[in-house]
C-alpha positions in Angstrom: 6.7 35.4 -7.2 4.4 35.2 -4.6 7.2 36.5 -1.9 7.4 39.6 -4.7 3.9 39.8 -4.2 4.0 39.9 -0.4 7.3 42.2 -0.3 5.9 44.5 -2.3 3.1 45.1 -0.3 4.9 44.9 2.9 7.4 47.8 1.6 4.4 49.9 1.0 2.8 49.6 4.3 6.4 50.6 5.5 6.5 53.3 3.6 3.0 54.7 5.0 3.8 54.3 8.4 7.3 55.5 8.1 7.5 59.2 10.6 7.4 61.6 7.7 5.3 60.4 5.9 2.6 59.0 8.1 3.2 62.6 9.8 2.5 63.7 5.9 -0.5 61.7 5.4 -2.3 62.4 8.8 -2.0 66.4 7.9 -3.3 66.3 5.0 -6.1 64.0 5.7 -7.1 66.3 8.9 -6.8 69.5 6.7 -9.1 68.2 4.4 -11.7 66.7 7.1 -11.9 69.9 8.6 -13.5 71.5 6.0 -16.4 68.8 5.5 -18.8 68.2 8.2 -20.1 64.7 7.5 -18.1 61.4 8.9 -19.3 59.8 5.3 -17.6 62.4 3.8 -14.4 62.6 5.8 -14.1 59.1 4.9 -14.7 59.9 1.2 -12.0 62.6 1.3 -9.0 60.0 3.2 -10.0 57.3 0.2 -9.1 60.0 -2.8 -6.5 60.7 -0.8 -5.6 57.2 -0.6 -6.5 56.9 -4.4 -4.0 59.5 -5.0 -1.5 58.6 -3.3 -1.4 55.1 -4.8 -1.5 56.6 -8.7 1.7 58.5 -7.7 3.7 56.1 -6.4 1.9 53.5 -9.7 2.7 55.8 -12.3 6.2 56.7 -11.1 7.2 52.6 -10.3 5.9 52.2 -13.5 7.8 54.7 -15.7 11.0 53.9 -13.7 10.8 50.0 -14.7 10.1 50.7 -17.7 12.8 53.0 -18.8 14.5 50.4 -17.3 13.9 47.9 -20.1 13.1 50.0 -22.9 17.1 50.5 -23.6 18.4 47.4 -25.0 21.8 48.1 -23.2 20.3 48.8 -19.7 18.2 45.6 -20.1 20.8 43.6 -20.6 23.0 45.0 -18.1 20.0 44.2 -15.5 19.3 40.7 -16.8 22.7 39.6 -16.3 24.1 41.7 -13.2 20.6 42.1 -10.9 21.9 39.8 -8.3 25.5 41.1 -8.3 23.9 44.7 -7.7 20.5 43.2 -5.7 22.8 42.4 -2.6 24.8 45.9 -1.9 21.5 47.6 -2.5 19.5 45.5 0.4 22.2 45.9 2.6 22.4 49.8 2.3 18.6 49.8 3.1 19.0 47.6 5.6 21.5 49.6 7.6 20.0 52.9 6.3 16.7 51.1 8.2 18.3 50.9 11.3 19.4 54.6 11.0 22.7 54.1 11.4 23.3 56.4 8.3 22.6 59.7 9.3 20.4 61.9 6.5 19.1 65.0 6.2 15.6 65.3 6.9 13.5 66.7 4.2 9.8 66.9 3.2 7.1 66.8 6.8 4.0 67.9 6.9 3.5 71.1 6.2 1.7 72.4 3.1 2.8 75.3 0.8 0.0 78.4 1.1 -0.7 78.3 -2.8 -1.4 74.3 -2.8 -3.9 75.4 0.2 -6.1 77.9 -1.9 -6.1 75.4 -4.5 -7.0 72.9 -2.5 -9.9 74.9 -0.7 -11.0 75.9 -4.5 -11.9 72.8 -5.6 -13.1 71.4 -2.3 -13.3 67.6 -1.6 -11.4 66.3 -4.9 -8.4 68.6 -3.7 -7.8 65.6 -1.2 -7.1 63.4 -4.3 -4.6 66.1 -5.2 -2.6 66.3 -2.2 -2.2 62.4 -2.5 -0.5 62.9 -6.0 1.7 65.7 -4.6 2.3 64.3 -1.2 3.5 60.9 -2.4 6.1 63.0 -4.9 8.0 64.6 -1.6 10.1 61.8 -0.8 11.8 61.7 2.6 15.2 59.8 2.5 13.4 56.8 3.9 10.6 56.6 2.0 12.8 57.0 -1.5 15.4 54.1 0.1 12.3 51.9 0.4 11.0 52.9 -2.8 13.9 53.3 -5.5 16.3 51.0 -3.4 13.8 47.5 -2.3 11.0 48.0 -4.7 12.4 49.8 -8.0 15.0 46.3 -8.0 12.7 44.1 -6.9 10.3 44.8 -9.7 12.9 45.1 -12.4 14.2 41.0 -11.1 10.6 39.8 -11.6 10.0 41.8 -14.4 7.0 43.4 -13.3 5.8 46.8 -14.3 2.2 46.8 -13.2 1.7 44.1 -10.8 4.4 45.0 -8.0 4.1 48.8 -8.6 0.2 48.5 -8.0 0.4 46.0 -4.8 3.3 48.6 -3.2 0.6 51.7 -3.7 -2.2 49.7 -2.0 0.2 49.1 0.8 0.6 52.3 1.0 -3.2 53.2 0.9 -4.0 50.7 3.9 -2.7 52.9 6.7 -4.4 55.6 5.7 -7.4 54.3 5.5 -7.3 53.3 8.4 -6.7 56.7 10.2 -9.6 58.1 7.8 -11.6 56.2 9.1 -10.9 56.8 12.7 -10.9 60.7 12.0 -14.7 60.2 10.3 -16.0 57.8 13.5 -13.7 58.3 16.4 -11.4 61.8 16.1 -10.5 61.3 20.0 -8.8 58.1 19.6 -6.7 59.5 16.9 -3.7 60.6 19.2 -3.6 57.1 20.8 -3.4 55.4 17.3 -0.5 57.1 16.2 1.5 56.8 19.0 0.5 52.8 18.8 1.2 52.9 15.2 4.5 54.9 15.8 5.8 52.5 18.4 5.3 49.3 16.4 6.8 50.8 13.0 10.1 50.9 15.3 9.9 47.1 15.4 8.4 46.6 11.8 11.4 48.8 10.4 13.8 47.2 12.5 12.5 43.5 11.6 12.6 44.8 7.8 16.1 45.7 8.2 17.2 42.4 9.8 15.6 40.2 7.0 17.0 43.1 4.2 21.0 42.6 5.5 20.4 39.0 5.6 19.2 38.6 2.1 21.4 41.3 1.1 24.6 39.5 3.0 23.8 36.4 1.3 23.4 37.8 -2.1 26.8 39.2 -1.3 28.5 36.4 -0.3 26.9 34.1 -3.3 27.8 36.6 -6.2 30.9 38.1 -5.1 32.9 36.3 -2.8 31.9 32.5 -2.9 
C-alpha cells in the first residue's frame, strides 16, 4: 500500500506538470492574479485554484471507483481479472508516455469569453472555479494518467478516498508552487517553466520506463507464463 500511496501522488504531480495542463494551470492562475493587486492575495487566489483543482479530480476518482464496485457483476469481474487487465493498461501508458502514440491535441489554455465574465463577476473565488472546470478538460495525457494508472490502481487497492485524495494533492503541489512565484517573484516565472518543462521530459520518460516494466511483467506473469 504504501507504493499506492507514493504512485498516486507521483501520477498527480505528473499530471500537473504535463505541457497542457501545466500550460492550463499557469493561465488561469496569471488571469486571476492580474486582477488582485496584493502578493497575499495572488497567493490566496493559486491555493483555491489549487483547492479546486484537487476537488475535481477527488470527486471524479471517486465516483468512477465507486461505480466500479457498486455493481456486483463489475466487482467481481475486477476482483478476479485486475491483474490480467492491470498489465496491457500500464504498458499502453507507458508507450503513450513516450509519445510514440500520436493523439490529437485537445484542451490548452485558453478560456471561453462567458467563463471570463463569470469569473470577473465574482472576483477572487472565480479562481476556485476555474480549478473545478479546468481539471474537467482532460488532454489525452492527462486522462491516460488519470483513467489509465490511477482509476486501476485504486480499484486493486480498493481505495476510493485515500488514493483519489493523495493524486489531487499531487496535483495541487505544482501549482502552488508557481503561485507563489507569481505573488513574490513574477520575473522568475519564465525561467521556472522552462526548468520545470525540461525535467517533466525526464520525469515522464522515467514514469514510462518503470510503467512498461511493471506492465511487461504483469504481462508475462498472467498471460504467457
Amino acid at each position: 500500500m504504501i507504493i499506492a500511496v507514493g504512485t498516486a501522488l507521483w501520477l498527480g504531480i505528473l499530471t500537473s506538470i504535463s505541457p497542457c495542463p501545466l500550460a492550463t494551470n499557469i493561465a488561469a492562475i496569471s488571469y486571476v492574479s492580474k486582477r488582485v493587486k496584493r502578493p497575499s492575495l495572488v497567493l490566496l487566489a493559486g491555493l483555491l485554484y489549487t483547492l479546486g483543482r484537487t476537488l475535481s479530480y477527488f470527486i471524479v476518482a471517486l465516483l468512477v471507483v465507486k461505480s466500479l464496485f457498486s455493481v456486483p457483476a463489475i466487482s467481481r469481474f475486477l476482483q478476479q481479472n485486475m491483474n490480467q487487465a492491470l498489465g496491457p493498461v500500464l504498458l499502453l501508458v507507458g508507450v503513450m508516455l513516450l509519445d510514440v502514440i500520436p493523439w490529437p491535441w485537445v484542451g490548452g489554455s485558453a478560456m471561453p469569453a462567458k467563463l471570463q465574465t463569470y469569473v470577473d463577476k465574482i472576483g477572487l473565488w472565480g479562481a476556485g472555479l476555474l480549478g473545478l472546470v479546468f481539471a474537467l478538460a482532460f488532454c489525452p495525457l492527462s486522462a491516460a494518467l488519470f483513467f489509465g494508472s490511477l482509476v486501476p490502481l485504486a480499484v486493486a487497492h480498493e481505495s476510493a478516498v485515500l488514493l483519489p485524495g493523495l493524486y489531487g494533492i499531487g496535483t495541487a503541489l505544482p501549482v502552488v508552487v508557481f503561485s507563489l512565484i507569481l505573488a513574490f517573484a513574477a520575473g522568475k516565472l519564465g525561467k521556472a517553466f522552462d526548468v520545470l518543462s525540461h525535467l517533466e521530459r525526464w520525469m515522464r520518460r522515467l514514469t514510462a520506463a518503470v510503467f512498461i516494466g511493471i506492465g511487461g511483467y504483469y504481462v508475462w506473469m498472467y498471460w504467457i507464463a
